[in-house]
Every structure is written in C-alpha cells, then in structure tokens.
C-alpha positions in Angstrom: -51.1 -10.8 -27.7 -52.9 -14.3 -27.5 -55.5 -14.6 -30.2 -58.1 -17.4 -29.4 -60.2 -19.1 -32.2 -63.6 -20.8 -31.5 -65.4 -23.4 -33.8 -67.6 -26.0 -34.1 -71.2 -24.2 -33.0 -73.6 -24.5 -34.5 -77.7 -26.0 -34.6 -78.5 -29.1 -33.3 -81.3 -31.0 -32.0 -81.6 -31.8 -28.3 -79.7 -35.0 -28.0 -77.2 -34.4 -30.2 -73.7 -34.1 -30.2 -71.0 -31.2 -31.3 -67.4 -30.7 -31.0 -65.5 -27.5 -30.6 -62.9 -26.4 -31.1 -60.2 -23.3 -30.2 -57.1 -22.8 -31.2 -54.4 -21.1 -29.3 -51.4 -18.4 -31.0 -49.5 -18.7 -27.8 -46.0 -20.4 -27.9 -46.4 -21.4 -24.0 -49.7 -23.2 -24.7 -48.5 -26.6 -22.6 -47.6 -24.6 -19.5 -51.0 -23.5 -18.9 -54.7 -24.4 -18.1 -57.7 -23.9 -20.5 -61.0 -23.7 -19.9 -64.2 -23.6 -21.9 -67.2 -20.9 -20.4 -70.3 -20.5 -21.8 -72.5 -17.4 -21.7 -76.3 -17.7 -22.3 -78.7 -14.6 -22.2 -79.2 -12.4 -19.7 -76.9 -14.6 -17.9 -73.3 -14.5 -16.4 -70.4 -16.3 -18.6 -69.4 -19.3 -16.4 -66.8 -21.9 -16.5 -68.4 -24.8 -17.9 -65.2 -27.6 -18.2 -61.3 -26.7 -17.7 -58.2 -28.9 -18.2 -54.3 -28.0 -16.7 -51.4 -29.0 -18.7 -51.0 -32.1 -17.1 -54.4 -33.1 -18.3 -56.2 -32.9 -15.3 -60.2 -31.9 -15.9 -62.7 -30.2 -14.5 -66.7 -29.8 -15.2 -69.1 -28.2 -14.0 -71.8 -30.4 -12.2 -74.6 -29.5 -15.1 -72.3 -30.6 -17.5 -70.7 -33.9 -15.8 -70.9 -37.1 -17.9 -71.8 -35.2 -21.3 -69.7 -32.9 -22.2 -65.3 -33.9 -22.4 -62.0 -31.6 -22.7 -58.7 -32.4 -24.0 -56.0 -30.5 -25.6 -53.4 -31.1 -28.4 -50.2 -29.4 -27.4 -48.4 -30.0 -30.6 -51.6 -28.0 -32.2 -52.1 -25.6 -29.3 -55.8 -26.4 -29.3 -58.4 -27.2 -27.1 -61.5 -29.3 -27.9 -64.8 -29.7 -26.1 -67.2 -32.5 -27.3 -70.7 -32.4 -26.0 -72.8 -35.0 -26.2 -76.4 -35.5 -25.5 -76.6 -31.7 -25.6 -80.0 -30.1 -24.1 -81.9 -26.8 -24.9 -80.2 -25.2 -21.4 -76.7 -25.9 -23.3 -77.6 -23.1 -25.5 -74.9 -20.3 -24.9 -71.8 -18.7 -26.3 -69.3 -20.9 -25.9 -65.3 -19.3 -25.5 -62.1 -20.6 -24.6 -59.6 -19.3 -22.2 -57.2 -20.1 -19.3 -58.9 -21.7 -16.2 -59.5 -18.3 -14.6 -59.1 -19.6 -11.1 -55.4 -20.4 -11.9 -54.5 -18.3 -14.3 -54.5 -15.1 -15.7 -56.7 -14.1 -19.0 -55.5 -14.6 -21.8 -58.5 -12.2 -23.4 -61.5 -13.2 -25.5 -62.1 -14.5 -28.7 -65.3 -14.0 -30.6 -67.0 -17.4 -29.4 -68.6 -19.7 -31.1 -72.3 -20.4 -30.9 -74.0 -23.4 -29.7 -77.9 -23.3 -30.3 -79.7 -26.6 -28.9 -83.3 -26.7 -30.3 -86.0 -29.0 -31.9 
C-alpha cells in the first residue's frame, strides 16, 4: 500500500510564500504522475498543479504564475512552492497521482495551508 506524507503548511500572511512537501513509499515513484489538490471548506477537493514523470506540469489557471511543482525521483517526493499566496489559497493541500492519468494511489492526511493577516 502507498503511504503519502504531506508537509510544509502552515500560517502565513497574504503574500507570502510556503513550500510543501510529500513524500512517496512507492518503489515505482518515476513511472508515474503526481499531483497536488487542495480542498477548502464546504468545497470540492480539486487538482490544483500536477507534474508526469517526464517533468511535464500542469496548474490550474487560479494558481498559474505563483504556485511551482517538481519532483525528486531519487527521494520519491513531490514539492509545491507557493508564492505570493492569497487568503483563497486556504485549503487542505494532498498529494496524489494526476487523477486524470492515473489511478489513486489513496490519501494521506494533508497538510494545512492557512493564508491570513
């Protein structure tokens, strides 16, 4: 079973920056596509930036220009750094395979990303 670890929420201030961070126990980590989602309340968990494993990348149009995925395939971890983060960034933020190519993986607990003065 693929165990996923998110980290790297946390408080910041609108404007700022974080980077996340989930690693991956899956020995077939480079074959496949990851994605990060982000689920806010009350609303649906949505693919927010994906990346296959030849490094191609993929955002979501309210996240173009600030937020950036990559991957470290000898770590089998995904990163997401967000920059000039906004209070409508506030969410859940998991990790997973890019759904629209790939199965699940599962869930992992999430990390949270709270974007507030």
């Amino acid at each position: 079973q693929v165990q996923l670890v998110e980290s790297g929420g946390g408080l910041v201030q609108p404007g700022g920056s974080l980077r996340l961070s989930c690693a991956v126990s899956e020995t077939m980590f480079r074959i496949y596509p990851w994605g990060w989602y982000r689920q806010a309340p009350g609303k649906q968990r949505e693919l927010v930036a994906a990346i296959t494993a030849g490094s191609s990348t993929y955002y979501a149009d309210s996240v173009k220009g600030r937020f950036t995925i990559s991957r470290d395939n000898a770590k089998n971890t995904v990163y997401l750094q967000m920059n000039s983060l906004k209070p409508e960034d506030t969410a859940v933020y998991y990790c997973n395979r890019d759904h629209r190519i790939a199965v699940s993986a599962g869930w992992g607990q999430g990390t949270q990303v709270t974007v507030s003065s």
